[in-house]
C-alpha positions in Angstrom: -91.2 -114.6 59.5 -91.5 -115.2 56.1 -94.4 -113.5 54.3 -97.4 -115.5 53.1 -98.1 -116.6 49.0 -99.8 -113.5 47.7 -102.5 -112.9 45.0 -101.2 -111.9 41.7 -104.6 -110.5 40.3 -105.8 -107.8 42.3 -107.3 -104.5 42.3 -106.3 -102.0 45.1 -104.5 -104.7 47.2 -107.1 -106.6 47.3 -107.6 -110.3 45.2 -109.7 -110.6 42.7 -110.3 -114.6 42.5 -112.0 -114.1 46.0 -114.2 -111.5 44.7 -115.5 -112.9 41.7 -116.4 -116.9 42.6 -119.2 -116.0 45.2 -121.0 -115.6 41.7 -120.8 -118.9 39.6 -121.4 -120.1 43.0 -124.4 -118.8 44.2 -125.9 -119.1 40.0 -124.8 -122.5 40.2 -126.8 -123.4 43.5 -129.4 -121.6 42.1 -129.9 -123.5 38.9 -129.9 -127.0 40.8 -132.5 -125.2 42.8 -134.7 -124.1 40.1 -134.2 -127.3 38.2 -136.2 -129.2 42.0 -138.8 -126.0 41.4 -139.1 -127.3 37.4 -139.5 -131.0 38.9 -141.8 -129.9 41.7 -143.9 -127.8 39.5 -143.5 -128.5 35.8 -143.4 -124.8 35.4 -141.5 -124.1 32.5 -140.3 -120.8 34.1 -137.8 -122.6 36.0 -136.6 -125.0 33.6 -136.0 -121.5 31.7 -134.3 -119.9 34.7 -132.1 -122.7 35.6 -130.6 -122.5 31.8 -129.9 -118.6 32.2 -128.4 -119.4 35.6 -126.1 -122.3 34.0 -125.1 -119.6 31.2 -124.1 -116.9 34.0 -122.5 -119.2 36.2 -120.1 -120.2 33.0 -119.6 -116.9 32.2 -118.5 -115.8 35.4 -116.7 -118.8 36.3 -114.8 -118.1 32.9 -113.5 -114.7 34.9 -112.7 -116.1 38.1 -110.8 -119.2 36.8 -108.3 -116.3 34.7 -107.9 -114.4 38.2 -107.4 -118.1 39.8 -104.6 -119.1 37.1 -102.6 -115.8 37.3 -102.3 -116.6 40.6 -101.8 -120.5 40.4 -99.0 -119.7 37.7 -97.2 -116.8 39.8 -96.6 -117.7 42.9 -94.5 -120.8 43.2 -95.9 -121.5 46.7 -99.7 -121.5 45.5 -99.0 -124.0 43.2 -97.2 -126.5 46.3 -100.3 -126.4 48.0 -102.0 -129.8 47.3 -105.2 -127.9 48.5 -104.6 -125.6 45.0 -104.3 -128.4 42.8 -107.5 -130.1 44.1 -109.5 -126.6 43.9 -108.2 -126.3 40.6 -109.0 -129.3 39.1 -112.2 -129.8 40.9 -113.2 -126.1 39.7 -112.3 -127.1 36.5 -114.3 -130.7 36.7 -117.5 -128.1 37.5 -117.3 -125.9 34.9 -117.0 -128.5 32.4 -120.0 -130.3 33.7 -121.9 -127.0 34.0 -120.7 -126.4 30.3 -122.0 -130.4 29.3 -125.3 -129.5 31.7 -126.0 -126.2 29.4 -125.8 -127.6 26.1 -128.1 -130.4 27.1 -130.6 -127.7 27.6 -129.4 -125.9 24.8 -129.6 -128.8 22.5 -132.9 -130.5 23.9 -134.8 -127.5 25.0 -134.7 -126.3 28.8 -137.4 -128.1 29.5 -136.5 -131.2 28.2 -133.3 -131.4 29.5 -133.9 -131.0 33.6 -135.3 -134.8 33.9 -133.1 -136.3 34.7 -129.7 -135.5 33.8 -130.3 -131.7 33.9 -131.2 -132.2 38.1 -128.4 -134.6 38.2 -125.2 -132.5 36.9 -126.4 -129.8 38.4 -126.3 -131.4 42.1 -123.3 -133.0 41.2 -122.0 -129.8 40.5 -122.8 -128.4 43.7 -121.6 -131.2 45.5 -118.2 -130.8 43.9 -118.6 -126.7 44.7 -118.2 -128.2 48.3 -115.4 -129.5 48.2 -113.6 -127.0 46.1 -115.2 -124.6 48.5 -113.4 -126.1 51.5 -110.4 -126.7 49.6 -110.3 -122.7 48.8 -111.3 -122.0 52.2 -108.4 -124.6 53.2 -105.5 -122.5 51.4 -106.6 -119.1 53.0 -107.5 -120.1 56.7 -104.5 -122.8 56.9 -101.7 -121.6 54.4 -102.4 -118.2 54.7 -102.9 -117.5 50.5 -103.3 -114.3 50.0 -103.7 -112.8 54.2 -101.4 -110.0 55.0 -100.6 -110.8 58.6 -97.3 -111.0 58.3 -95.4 -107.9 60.4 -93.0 -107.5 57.6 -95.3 -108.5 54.2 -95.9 -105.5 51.7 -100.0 -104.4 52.2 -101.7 -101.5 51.5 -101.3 -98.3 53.9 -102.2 -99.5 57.2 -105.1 -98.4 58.7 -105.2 -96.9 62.2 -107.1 -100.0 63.4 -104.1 -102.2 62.0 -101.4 -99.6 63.6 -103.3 -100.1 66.9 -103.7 -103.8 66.8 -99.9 -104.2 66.0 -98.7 -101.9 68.7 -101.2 -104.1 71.2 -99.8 -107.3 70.0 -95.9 -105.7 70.0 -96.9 -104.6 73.6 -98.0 -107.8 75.3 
């Protein structure tokens, strides 16, 4: 059995693009959230909020994307996956949006900014977060990106757990 595309960038056997976009993710949600609290309330709190959540999200997004190229441009296999490419790009479409949707609020003030094109990149930003979401989920759950379950694929020590579970499966 051959062994499944692994992640390039990782810490202790263990990939770093997976560990760093739940971050971007969740401050991007959270800015199209704050931005319907702003709308709701006219609190400028939120407007304010949503902009520091835009800037984080950037930031971290920054770091997961150079974890998500090393990847992309080392393993031959990754970069087959028509799931990869649309992740990629749509990843990239997000950040650039998110980077359009900050200076907006950057530019016009944070208030300013949220009605109406502030609201609307950011849900389109989520929206698109969807679908990379479920393309990334796609390329681990179907093509196996970066799972060690092949018998003969290089991992970490195994664990007694692992030992056991092989030795059932070997078994039946």
């Amino acid at each position: 059995m051959a062994a499944n595309p692994l992640s390039t960038a990782k810490v202790g056997g263990h990939p770093i693009h997976p560990m760093l976009i739940p971050f971007p993710v969740a401050f991007l949600v959270g800015a199209f959230l704050t931005d319907l609290m702003f709308w709701g309330t006219a609190d400028a709190f939120w407007a304010r909020a949503s902009i520091w959540l835009i800037g984080a999200a950037i930031v971290m997004a920054l770091l997961a994307a150079i974890a998500g190229f090393i990847d992309f441009l080392s393993e031959p296999r990754i970069r087959a996956l028509t799931d990869a490419w649309y992740h990629m790009v749509g990843n990239l479409t997000a950040v650039v949006l998110a980077l359009i949707n900050f200076y907006l609020r950057y530019s016009q003030g944070a208030e300013a900014a949220v009605r109406p094109w502030g609201v609307l990149l950011s849900l389109i930003v989520v929206c698109i977060l969807l679908f990379t979401g479920w393309k990334g989920w796609e390329m681990v759950y179907r093509h196996h990106v970066a799972v060690l379950d092949a018998p003969t694929q290089p991992s970490a020590t195994p664990s007694a757990s692992t030992r056991r579970a092989d030795h059932d499966r070997h078994a039946a």
